[in-house]
Every structure is written in structure tokens, then in C-alpha cells.
N, C-alpha and C positions, 0 to 999 in steps of 0.2 A: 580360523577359530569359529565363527560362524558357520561354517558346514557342518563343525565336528561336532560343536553343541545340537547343532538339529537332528544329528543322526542317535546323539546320545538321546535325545527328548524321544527319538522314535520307537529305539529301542528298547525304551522305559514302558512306552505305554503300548508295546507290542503282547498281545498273548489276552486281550480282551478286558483287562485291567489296568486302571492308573496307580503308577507306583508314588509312595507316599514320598516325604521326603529323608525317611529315615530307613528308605529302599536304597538310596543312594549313596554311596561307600564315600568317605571321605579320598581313598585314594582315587576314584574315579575321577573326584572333581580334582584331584592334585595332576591329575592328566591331563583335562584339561586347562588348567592351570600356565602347564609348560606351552600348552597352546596358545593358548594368549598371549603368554610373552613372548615370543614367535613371531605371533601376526601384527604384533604394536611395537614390539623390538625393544620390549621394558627392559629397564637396567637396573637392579635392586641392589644395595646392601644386604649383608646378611640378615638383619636386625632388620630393615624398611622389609625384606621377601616376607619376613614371619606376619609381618602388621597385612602386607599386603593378600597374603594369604587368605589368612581370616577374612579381609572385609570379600573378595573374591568367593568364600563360600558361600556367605552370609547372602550375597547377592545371586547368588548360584539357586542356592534354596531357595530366595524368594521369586524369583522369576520364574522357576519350574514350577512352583505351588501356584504364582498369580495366574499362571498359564491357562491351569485346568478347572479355573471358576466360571467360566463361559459368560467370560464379559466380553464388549464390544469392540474391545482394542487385545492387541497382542503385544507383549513385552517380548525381547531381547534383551542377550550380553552385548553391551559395545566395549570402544578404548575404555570408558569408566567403568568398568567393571572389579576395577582393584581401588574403587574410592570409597568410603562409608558414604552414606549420602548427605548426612552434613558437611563433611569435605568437600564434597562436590558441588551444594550450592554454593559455599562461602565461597569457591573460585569463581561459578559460572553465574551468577543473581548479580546484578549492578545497578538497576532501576531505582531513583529517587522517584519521590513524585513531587511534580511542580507546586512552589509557594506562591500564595498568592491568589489574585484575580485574573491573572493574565498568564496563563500557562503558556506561554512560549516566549516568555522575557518579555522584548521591546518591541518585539514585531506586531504589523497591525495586524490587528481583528478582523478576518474579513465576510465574517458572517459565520451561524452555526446552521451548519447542517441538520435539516427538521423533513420527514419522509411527510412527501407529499402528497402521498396517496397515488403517486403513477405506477404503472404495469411495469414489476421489476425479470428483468430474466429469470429463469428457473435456476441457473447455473452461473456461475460466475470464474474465470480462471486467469488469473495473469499470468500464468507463465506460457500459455498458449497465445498469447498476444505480443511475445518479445520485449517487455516492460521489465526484467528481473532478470538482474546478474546472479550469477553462479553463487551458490550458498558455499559459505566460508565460516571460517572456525577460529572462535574468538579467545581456543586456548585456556590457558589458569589464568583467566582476567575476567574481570567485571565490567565487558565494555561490551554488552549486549544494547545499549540505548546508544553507540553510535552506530551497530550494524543497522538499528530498528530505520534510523534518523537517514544514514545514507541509503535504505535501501527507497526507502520512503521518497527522498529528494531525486534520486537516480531513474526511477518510475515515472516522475513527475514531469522528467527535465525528456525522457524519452516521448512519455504522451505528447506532450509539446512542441518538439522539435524534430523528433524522429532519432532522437542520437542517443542512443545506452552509452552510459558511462559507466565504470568500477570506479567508484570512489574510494579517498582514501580515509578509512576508519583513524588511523595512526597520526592523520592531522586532527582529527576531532579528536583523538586521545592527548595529545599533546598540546593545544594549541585553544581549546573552547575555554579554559577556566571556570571563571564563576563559582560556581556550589558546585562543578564536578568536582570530583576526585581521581579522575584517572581510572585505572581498574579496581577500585575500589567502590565504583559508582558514580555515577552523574542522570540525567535525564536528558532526553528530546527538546525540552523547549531551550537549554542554554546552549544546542547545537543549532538549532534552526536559527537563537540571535544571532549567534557567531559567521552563521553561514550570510545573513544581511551583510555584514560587514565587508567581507573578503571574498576572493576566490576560494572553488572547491575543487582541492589535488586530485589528478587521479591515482589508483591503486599502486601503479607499477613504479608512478615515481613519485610516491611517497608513500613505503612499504610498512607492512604491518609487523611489528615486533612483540605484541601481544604484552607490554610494559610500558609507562610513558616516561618521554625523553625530552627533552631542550626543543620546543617549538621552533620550527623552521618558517625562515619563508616562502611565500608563496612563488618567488622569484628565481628557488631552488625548485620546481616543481613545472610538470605540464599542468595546468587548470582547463576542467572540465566544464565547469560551471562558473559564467565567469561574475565578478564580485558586480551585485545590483541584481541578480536574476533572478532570486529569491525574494519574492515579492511581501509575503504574509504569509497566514496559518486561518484553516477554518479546523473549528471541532467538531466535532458531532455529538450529536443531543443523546446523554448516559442513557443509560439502560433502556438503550428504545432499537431494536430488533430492525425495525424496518427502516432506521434513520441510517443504523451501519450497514445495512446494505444496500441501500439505496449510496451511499459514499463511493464504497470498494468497488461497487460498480463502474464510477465515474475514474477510479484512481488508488491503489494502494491504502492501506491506511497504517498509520502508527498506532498500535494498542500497546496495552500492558496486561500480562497475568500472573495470578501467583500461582509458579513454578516449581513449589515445595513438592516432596515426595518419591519415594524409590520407583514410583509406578510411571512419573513421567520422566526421570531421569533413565528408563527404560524404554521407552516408549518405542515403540517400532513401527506399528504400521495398526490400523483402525480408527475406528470414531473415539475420542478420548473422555469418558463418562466419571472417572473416579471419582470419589466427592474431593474437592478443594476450595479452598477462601476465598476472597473476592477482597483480599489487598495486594495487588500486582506487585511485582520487586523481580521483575524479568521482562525485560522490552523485547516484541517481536512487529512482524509484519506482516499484517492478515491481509493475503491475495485474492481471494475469493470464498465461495460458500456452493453448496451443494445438497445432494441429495445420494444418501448410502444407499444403491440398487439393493444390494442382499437385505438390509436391512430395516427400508427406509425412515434411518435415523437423518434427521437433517445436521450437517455440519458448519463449520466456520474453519475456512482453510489457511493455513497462516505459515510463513518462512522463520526458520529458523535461524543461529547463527551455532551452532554447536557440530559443525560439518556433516559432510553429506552419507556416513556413516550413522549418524542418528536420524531415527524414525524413519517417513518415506522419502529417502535421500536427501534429509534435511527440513522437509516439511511436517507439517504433522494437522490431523483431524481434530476440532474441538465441539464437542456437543453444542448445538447452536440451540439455544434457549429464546423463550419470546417475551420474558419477562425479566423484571432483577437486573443484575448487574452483571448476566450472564454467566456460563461454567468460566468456574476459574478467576473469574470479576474482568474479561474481555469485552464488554460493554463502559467499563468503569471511565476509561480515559483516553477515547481516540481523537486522533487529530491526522492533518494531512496538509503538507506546505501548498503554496499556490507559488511556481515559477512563472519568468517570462521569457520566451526565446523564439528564437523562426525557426518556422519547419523547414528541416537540409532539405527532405526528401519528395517527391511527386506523391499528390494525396491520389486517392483513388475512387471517383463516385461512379454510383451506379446509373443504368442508362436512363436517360432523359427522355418523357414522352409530354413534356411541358411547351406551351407554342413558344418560340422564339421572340426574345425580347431584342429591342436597338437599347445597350448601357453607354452614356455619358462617361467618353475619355476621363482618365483620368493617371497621372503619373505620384499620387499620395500614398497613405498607408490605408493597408486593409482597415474595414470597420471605423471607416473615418466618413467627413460632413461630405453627403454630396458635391461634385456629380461622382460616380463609382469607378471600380477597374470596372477593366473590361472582364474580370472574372466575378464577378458580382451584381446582384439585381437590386434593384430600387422599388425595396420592401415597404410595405404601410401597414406600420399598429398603431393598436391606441397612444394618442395624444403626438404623434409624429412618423416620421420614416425613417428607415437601418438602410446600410450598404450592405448584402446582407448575401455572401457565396453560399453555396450547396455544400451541405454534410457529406463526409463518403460514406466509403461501405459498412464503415463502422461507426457512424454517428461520431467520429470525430473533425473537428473543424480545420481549415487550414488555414495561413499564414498568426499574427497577432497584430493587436493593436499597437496603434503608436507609444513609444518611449515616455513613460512616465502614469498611463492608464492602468490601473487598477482591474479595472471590470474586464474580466476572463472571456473569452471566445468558447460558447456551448450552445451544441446542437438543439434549438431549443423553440424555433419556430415551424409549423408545420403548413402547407400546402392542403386547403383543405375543397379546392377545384377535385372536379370529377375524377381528371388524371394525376392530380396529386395523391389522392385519397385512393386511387387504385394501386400508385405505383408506391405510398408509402415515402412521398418527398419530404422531405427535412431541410430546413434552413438555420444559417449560424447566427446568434447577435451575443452581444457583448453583457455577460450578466453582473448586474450590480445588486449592493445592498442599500447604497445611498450615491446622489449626485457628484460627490467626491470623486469616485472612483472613475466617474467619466470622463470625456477628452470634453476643453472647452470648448461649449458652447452645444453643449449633448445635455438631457436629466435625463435620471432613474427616473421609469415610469413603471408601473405595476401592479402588483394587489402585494396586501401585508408588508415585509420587509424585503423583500427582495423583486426587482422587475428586471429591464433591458435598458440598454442606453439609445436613446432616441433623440434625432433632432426634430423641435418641435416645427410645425407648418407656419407659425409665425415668422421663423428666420429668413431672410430676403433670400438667399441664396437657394434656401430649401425650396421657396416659391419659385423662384427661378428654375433651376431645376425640371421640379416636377410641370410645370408647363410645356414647356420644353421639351419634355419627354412622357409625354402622357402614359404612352404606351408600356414602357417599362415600370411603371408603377404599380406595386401590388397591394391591392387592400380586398378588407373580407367581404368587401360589396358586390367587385367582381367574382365569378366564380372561377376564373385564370386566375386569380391573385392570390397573396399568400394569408390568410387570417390571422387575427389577433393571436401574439405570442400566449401560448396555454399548456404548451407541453413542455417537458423536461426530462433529462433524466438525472439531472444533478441536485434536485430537491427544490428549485425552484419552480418549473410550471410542469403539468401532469401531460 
């Protein structure tokens, strides 16, 4: 169907002129018509072909007319192309938006994400990083905020651990309650409570039916995520440009946009500029952000759940705006869970031109009180010292803190020695918002709301330790040692 339409599109505006839309015969579009149903394998009634007919031209004509206004995106015919476009959002819109003060239920708070003025990459792309299962198709349902929700935690739980999971959407349909509705609608944050709670199924064995059904248990199901590993939720500070991508940088994000209109129900492939509202009622998962070569319009790139037949196989460009509540109101309401797990897999750092430290045995958990692993240096920042491994090649950390710790492991300390500073060394510590979140007998040290978890130099052992091991100790005194925690990419230090 899609061939036949482009060739018709070509041979429309073949001969030096664009033909109007009343250049185009109705029987032509009843041709391709039979093409369509063909290629999607439609089955109509006599009475549903005539209804379906009409909205098929209707959409036919608009597409060929949006075509030739030389805006920055390009529309297609897809499977929806025999829907009015009211029909089509009432099946595919399902976003509530969260009540309240605490937009993701009961889960803790673990800070909001506020850009801190650090150097953000030019580009950003998850699905070049292996963080993002295959985009899936949510069907005549309204459960566009559990793909948003599992693609989100599935992201999360891979940066983390090394392990992609396909979650299953069909337990969150089933099984979240609350103010959902099933395909009628629900939101992100009464999946994120639900996910505190329980195990998270995976796809295969507990399949999507695209209607909700009798909640299963978890004990019928392989579990992916297992129940306690979902930790909390951080947001991100609204309409603030450089705070959501200073995020997506660090991790997937959950947004929401309003998804009204024939031109995004079309939507094919470009920057997506149309004018629209900024009250979301369509949850998606914005994976990175960019820069358009031909154009350079800047975008907000973002996953879809309407299969890999819409837009650019599922994805789609959105005008990335630097004030407001951004195109489409994609600024309005992001958030992003915080998991906890061990990494399966071998991390990967780049080479080492740092002098050779002696680390203080040690058979504990990573990011815990001296003395360290032996894959870890005996860091000095302000007000204390970190156990503190090397970043890889992509600024992320390996293993996690002990069972029960809050405070996230982010590449976030830097080497500010001759050969640190040539080679671009990066160090991991534990970032908090407040002392809570630390292992006893650690504080949150820092500037503003947010610092690192450090044990202070008053602790016997910490003295112990560091005597003991002089030479593995880094502080910004020496010029081998690591400097005060100042950098970030996760919004806490620059």
C-alpha cells in the first residue's frame, strides 16, 4: 500500500505542476483503497466498507494536500487510514494526569531534576546504546501510559544491570488499579506504585491482549524485575529545556503530549512542527534529542507505542523548543523511576595512565565504609572519603550499593591531576539528596540539595584506614588525587 500511494503521489505531481486535490478522481483513491485492505488484510461489512471508505478518502485528500505545504515533517497513509481521526484517538489517547502532590503515588521522592549548567552532548540516542525494546503496538486500547511506564523502567533496569527486559504491558493493564482504567486510560505514576510493590512479568509470559483481563499472579509469570527494585521516581523541573536533557541524557524519560490531530496521526518521518496544545492525553518515551542536518531544526526524539509502521519505525521528531511547556506540552510532565540491581555484565574503562594505588582488602559492597575492593580507590572530598571505582567508557558506573541505599551510583567525580585532566578520568560516588538515602554511618555532603555520600574523617575506622594507607588516598591537595566532587551529568555537579 505504501509503494502504490507514493507512486500515485509521483505521478500526481509529475509534468511540472502540483495537482490539486480535486485533480484526483475518486475512483483512483477507490484503488487504492482495495490496496489497503490487501496490505492490513481489512475485513468490512457492507455498511462498515462505505463508512470506511469515506473516512479513507477524507484522509487520502488530507495527506496529499499536507504534503505539498513544505512543512518540516512528512505525513503518510498507515493501518489508520480507514479511521476518522476522532476514532482514532478515542482508541489510541489513554494518559490521565497524575492527582495531587506526589505524582507517582507512594513512591519516594528522590529529588527533581534542575540542569546544572554542565556541558551536555550535542546529541543524545538510546536506541544506539541498547536501553530500548523493540516498539510495539498498543492496538484499539488506551494503554499508551503502560508502554510509556515499561519502556521507562525496562531502560532503567538495563542501564543498571546490563539486562534488557520486554516487560509485560498486559500486567500493568490488568493488575495496577487505582484510578486506571484499563484501555480506557490510566497514568505512569499508579504503575510505578504498583511496580514498588511486586515483581515486573516479562512480555512473553504475560502476553499482551490489548483489553484488560483477571489479574494474574506474579507466580504464573517469569519476573523480570524483581519486587523491591524499584526504588523511587525523580521529575524533572517543567518547562525547562536544559533540565529534560540534561535527564534523557542520564536515562530514558516518561513524558506526556497532546497527540490530537490528522497531522500526527499521520505522522511519518521529520521534525514535527504543527501547532498543538500543551495538555498531554498520550504518554510516550522521549530517548534522546538532536540536531536536523538539512534543516538545523533542533528536536526531542521520542518512542512510540503505535507499531513500527508509524512514523520513523515507531519513533517520531518533535520540535524541541527552549521555553514553555514545550511543542505539544512535552516539557509539561516528565519523570523517570530510579531501579536497583547488579550489573550481569563486564563494565568496560578506558585505559589508565593514573600512578598505581596499594586498595585496602576488602570482601563488602561496592560504594561502602572503608577499607575498599580491590576494584576501587580511597577517594577524598569535601568533609570525608568515597570507596570510589572508575567510570567506563561511557560514564557509567559499575556494580551498586548495598541493599537498602537510596543514593544512586553516578559518574560524578573527576581526576583533576595532570593525567587525569589529559586522559579525561572520571570517578563513581553515591549521589544523594539528603543523609537518608545513605548507608549508616555515611552524610550527604554537598552544595544546594543534592551532594555525594561520604564517610566523614571523624569515623575511627575511616582514620584507621586512611593512615594505613596513605598512598591510596585521593584528595585535591595532591595533584595524583581525585578533587572535590564538582562534575555531573545527572544534574547534580557540572
Amino acid at each position: 500500500m505504501a509503494r502504490s500511494v507514493a507512486l500515485l503521489f509521483a505521478a500526481l505531481a509529475a509534468g511540472g505542476s502540483v495537482a490539486s486535490d480535486a485533480d484526483i478522481s475518486t475512483d483512483a483513491i477507490a484503488q487504492e483503497f482495495e490496496n489497503f485492505i490487501k496490505a492490513y488484510r481489512k475485513d468490512y461489512s457492507p455498511e462498515e466498507r462505505k463508512a470506511r471508505f469515506a473516512a479513507f478518502e477524507a484522509n487520502f485528500r488530507f495527506v496529499h494536500s499536507e504534503n505539498f505545504k513544505g512543512r518540516t515533517f512528512e505525513l503518510g497513509l498507515n493501518e489508520h487510514a480507514d479511521m476518522s481521526n476522532a476514532e482514532f484517538m478515542n482508541m489510541r489517547l489513554g494518559l490521565s494526569r497524575p492527582n495531587g502532590t506526589k505524582p507517582w503515588g507512594d513512591l519516594q521522592h528522590l529529588g527533581t531534576m534542575v540542569a546544572s549548567g554542565a556541558t551536555l552532548p550535542s546529541s543524545v540516542d538510546w536506541r544506539k546504546r541498547g536501553a530500548l525494546t523493540p516498539v510495539q503496538n498498543q492496538g484499539h486500547c488506551g494503554a499508551c501510559w503502560t508502554f510509556s511506564a515499561t519502556g521507562a523502567l525496562s531502560a532503567a533496569w538495563q542501564i543498571q544491570t546490563g539486562i534488557l527486559a520486554e516487560l509485560s504491558e498486559q500486567q500493568l493493564l490488568d493488575c495496577t488499579g487505582g484510578s486506571t482504567q484499563g484501555c480506557k486510560g490510566g497514568s505512569m505514576d499508579a504503575v510505578f506504585s504498583y511496580a514498588r510493590r511486586v515483581g515486573l512479568c516479562t512480555a512473553d509470559s504475560y502476553q499482551y491482549v490489548a483489553h484488560q483481563e483477571t489479574c494474574r499472579s506474579t507466580s504464573s509469570c517469569a519476573v523480570a524485575i524483581p519486587q523491591g527494585s524499584v526504588l523511587g521516581y525523580r521529575d524533572v523541573r517543567p518547562d525547562s529545556e536544559l533540565s529534560l536533557m540534561e535527564a534523557v541524557a542520564q536515562q530514558p524519560v516518561s513524558v506526556g503530549i497532546e497527540a490530537q490531530g490528522m497531522s500526527f496521526q499521520f505522522y511519518k518521518a521529520g521534525v514535527y512542527s504543527n501547532t498543538c496544545g500543551d495538555s498531554p492525553n498520550h504518554a510516550v518515551l522521549l530517548v534522546g534529542y538532536g540536531t536536523e542536518q538539512s534543516t538545523g531544526q533542533r528536536y526531542w526524539l521520542l518512542k512510540n507505542s503505535w507499531g513500527p509502521a508509524w512514523g520513523e519505525s515507531g519513533y517520531f521528531k518533535l520540535l524541541r523548543e527552549a521555553s514553555g511547556s514545550g511543542q505539544c506540552g512535552v516539557m509539561t510532565m516528565p519523570s523517570y523511576p530510579v531501579v536497583r540491581g547488579r550489573h550481569q555484565g563486564p563494565t568496560q574503562s578506558p585505559p589508565t595512565s593514573t600512578p598505581s594505588t596499594t586498595r585496602a582488602p576488602s570482601a563488602g559492597q561496592m560504594y561502602g565504609r572503608p577499607p575498599c575492593l580491590r576494584k576501587e580507590v580511597l577517594g577524598r572530598v569535601s568533609g570525608g572519603v568515597v570507596c570510589t571505582p572508575r567510570c567506563n567508557g561511557w560514564g557509567e558506573c559499575p556494580g551498586s550499593p548495598a541493599p537498602g541505599v537510596l543514593a544512586q551510583p553516578r559518574c560524578v567525580l573527576k581526576d583533576t591531576s595532570f593525567w587525569g585532566q589529559l586522559m579525561g578520568i572520571k570517578y563513581c560516588a553515591l549521589v544523594c539528596h539528603s543523609t537518608s538515602e545513605c548507608a549508616a554511618g555515611a552524610r550527604c555532603v554537598g552544595s544546594g540539595k543534592t551532594g555525594v555520600c561520604v564517610y566523614p574523617d571523624s569515623d575511627e575506622t575511616v582514620r584507621q584506614v586512611g593512615a594505613a594507607n596513605n598512598a591510596t588516598t585521593l584528595s585535591a591537595e595532591d595533584p595524583r588525587r581525585l578533587s572535590e566532587a564538582t562534575s555531573a551529568t545527572n544534574g547534580v555537579f557540572v
